[in-house]
C-alpha positions in Angstrom: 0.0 0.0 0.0 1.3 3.4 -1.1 1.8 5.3 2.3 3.6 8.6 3.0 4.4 10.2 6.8 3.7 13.4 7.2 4.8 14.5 10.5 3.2 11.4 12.9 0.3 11.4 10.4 0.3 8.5 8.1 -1.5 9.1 4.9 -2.8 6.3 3.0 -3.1 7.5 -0.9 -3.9 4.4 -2.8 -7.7 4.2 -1.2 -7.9 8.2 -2.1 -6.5 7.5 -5.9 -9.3 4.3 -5.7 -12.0 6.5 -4.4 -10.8 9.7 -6.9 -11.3 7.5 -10.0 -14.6 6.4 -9.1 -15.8 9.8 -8.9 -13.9 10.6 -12.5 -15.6 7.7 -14.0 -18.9 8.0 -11.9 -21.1 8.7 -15.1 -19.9 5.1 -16.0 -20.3 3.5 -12.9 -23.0 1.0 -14.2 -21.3 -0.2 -16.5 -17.8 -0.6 -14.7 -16.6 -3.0 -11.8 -13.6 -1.9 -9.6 -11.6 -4.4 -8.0 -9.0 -2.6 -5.3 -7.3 -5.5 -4.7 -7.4 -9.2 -6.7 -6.1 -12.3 -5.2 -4.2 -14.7 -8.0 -4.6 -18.4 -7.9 -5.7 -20.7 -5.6 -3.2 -19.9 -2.9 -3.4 -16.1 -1.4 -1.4 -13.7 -3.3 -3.1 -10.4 -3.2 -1.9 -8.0 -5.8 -1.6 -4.0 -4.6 -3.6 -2.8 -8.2 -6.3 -1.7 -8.8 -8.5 -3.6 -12.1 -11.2 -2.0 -13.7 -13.8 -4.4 -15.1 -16.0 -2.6 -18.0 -18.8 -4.1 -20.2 -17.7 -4.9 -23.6 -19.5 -3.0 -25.9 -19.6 0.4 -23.4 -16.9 3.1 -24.7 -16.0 5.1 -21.9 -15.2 8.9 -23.9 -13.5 10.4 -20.0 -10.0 11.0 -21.4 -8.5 8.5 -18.3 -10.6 5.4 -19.7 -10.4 5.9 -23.3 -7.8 3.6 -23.8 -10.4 1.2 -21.4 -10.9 -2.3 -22.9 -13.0 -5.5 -20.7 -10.1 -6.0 -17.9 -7.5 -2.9 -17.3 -4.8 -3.4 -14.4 -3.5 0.0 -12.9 -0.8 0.5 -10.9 0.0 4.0 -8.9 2.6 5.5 -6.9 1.6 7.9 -4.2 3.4 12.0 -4.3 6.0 10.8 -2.9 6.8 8.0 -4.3 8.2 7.3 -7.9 7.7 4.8 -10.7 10.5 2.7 -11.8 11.6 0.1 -14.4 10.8 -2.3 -11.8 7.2 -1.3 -11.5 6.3 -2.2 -15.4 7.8 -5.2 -15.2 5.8 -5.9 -11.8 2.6 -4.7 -13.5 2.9 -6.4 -17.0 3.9 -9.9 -15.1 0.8 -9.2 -13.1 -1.5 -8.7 -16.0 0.0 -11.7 -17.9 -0.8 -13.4 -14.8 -4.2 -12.0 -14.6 -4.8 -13.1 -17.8 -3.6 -16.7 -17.4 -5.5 -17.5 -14.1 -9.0 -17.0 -15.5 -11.0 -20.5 -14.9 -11.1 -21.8 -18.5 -8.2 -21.9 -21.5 -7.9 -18.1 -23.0 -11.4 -17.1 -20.9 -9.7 -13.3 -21.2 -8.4 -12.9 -24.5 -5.6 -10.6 -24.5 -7.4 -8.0 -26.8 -8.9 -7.4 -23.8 -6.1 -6.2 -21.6 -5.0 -2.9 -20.7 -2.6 -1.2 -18.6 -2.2 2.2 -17.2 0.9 3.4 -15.1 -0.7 6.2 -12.7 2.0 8.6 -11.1 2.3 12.4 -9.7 5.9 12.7 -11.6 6.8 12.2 -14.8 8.9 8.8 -14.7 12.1 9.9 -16.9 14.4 6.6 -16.2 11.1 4.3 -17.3 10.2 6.1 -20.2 14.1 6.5 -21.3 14.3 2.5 -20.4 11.0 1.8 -22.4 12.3 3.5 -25.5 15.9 2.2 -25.7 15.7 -1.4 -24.5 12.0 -2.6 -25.4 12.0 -0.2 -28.3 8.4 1.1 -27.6 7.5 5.0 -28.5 5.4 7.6 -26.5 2.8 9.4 -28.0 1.0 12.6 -26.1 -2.4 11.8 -26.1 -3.3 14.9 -23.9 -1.8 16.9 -21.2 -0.4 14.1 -18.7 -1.8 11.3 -20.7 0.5 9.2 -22.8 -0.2 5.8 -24.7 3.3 3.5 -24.6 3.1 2.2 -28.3 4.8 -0.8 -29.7 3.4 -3.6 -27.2 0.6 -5.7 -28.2 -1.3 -4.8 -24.8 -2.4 -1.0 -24.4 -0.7 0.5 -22.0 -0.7 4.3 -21.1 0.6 6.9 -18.5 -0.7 9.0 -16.6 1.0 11.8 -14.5 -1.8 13.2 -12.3 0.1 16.5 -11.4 -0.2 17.6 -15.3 -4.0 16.6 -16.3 -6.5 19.6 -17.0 -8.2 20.5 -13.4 -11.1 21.6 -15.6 -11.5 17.4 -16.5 -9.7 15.5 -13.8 -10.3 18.0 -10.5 -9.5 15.0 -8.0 -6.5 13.0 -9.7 -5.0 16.1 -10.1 -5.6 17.4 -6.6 -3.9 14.0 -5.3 -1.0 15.3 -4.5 0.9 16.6 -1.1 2.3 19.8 -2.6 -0.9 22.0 -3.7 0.4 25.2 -4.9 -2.3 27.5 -6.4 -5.1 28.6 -3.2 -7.7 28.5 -6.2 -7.4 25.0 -6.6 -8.4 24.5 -3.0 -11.1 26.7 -3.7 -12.4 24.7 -6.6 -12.5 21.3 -4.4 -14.0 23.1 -1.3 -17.2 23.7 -3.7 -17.3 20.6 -5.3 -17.1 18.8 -2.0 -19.7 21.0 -0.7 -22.2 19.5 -3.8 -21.4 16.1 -2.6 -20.4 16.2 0.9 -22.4 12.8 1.8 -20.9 10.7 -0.6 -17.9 8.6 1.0 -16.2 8.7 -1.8 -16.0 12.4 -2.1 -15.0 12.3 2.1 -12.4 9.9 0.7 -10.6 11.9 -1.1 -11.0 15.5 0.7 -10.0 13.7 3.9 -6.3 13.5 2.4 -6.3 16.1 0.4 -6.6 18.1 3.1 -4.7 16.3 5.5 -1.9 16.8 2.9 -2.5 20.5 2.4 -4.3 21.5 5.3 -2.4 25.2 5.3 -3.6 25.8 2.1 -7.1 24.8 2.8 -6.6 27.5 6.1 -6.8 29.9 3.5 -10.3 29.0 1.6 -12.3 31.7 3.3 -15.6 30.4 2.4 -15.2 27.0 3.4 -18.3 24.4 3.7 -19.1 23.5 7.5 -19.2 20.2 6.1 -15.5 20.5 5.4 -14.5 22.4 8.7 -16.2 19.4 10.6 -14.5 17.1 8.5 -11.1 18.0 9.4 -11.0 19.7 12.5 -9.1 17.8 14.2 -6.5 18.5 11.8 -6.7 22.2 11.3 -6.3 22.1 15.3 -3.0 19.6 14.7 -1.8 22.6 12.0 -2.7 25.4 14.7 -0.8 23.6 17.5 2.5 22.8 14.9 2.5 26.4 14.4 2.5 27.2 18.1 5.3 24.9 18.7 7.2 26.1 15.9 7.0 30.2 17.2 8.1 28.9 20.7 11.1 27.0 19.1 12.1 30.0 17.2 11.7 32.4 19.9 13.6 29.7 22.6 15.8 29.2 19.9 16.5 33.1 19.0 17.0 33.9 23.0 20.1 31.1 23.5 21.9 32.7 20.4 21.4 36.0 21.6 23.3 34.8 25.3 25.7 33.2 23.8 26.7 36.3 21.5 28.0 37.8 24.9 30.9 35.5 24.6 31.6 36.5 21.2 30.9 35.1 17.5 29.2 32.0 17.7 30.9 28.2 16.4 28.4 27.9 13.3 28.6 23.9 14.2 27.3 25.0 17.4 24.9 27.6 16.1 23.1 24.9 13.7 22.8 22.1 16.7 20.8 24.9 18.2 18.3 25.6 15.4 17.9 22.2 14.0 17.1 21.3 18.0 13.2 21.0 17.6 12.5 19.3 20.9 11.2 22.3 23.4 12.6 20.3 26.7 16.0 20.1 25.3 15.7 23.5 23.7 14.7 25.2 27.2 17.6 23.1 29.0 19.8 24.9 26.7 18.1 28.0 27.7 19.0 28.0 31.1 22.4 26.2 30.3 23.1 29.6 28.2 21.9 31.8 31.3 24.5 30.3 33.6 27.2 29.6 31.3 30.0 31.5 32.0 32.2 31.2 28.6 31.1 29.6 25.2 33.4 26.4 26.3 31.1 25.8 29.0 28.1 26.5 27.6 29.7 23.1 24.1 30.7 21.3 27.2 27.0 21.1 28.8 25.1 20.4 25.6 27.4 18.0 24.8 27.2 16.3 27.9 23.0 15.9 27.5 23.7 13.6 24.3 
């Protein structure tokens, strides 16, 4: 499972990417079956993919599922993470594999196979390895979509950070590093439309959680939303707290010290990269007693 730590916080992306193409492909939802995980032959062996069932005859026209046939494996990698050589192999060994368990000789043809390669960066390494040793070629299909040509299964990439927010509002929004306020502005009123659907709670849970000092900013923000992540927005409030009193704690040692004269820069970036307030107010007081700059290295060094 694709997981990323931010501070003590761990934030589980692959359920809000499962959830966020639901809600892309929600005018399709009769017609498609998603599987978030599939288990491969008789003995357990779950796969971390996602596989998209859809009817035969149904043409999905959302620009993400164009490429859709009967049985489409996807693999993603969370913000943080990246997609490597190792994953395609991973994935196109899972999809043969796929193919090859179904009950029944050639039950899925492999006409009906796809594969999509979902990530927040563009992978430069796979593409270049893709090209040069499996001779395949990349055509831009649209902004962050790309179909890998030259194998006989479909495959194409998609790097979430670069589709159109006008088409794809939530893949694009998957991400830990929101830049633009009006972006947050955008999901705040979409969320508010659907604020009861778990899927839409999903995905604006980490979002949020991910970007939650942007989201500070949306001045009209649902109460649906405020609810929704208060206990977070209170988590931002008290980080900020914590960081003013390191920074203040941290500015009073150095300006103690300076009475001794200029201060050791080893000695002055153990101080500021100290985030732990007990220590930091030990070396408070260790500063206010110290007689020389000796003493004061000789003290802190002696707390290690």
């Amino acid at each position: 499972m694709e997981e990323t730590t931010k501070g003590k916080e761990i934030l589980q992306w692959h359920p809000a990417f499962y959830a966020s193409l639901q809600i892309e492909l929600e005018e399709y939802s009769k017609n498609l079956v998603f599987e978030n995980e599939h288990q491969l032959g008789t003995q357990p062996m779950e796969i971390d993919i996602l596989i998209i069932k859809k009817e035969k005859d149904m043409l999905v026209k959302k620009n993400i599922g164009q490429i859709f046939r009967e049985h489409n494996i996807i693999e993603y990698k969370s913000p943080d993470d990246y997609l490597g050589v190792d994953d395609f192999y991973k994935v196109y060994g899972y999809t043969c594999f796929y193919k090859a368990d179904s009950a029944g000789a050639d039950r899925i043809s492999a006409d009906e196979l796809t594969m999509t390669l979902a990530s927040a960066r563009y992978p430069y390494k796979l593409v270049k390895h893709l090209e040069e040793k499996r001779g395949y070629t990349l055509q831009k299909i649209e902004e962050g979509i790309y179909y890998i040509k030259g194998d006989y299964i479909p495959i194409q990439l998609i790097v979430t950070s670069k589709l159109p927010e006008e088409e794809n509002l939530w893949l694009r929004n998957l991400t830990n590093k929101m830049a633009d306020p009006a972006s947050a502005e955008k999901l705040v009123k979409e969320y508010g439309k659907h604020k009861d659907n778990i899927l839409y709670q999903s995905v604006m849970d980490i979002i949020v959680r991910a970007n939650a000092e942007q989201f500070q900013e949306v001045g009209n923000m649902c109460e649906a939303l405020k609810e929704l992540m208060k206990d977070e927005f209170d988590a931002v409030r008290r980080d900020a707290l914590e960081q003013g009193l390191e920074q203040g704690i941290q500015s009073m040692i150095l300006a103690l010290l300076e009475d001794f004269g200029e201060i050791p820069e080893e000695l002055r970036v153990q101080i500021m990269e100290e985030k732990n307030l007990d220590t930091l107010k030990l070396y408070h007081k260790m500063a206010a007693r110290a007689e020389s700059m000796e003493q004061f290295k000789k003290e802190i060094q002696a707390c290690k």
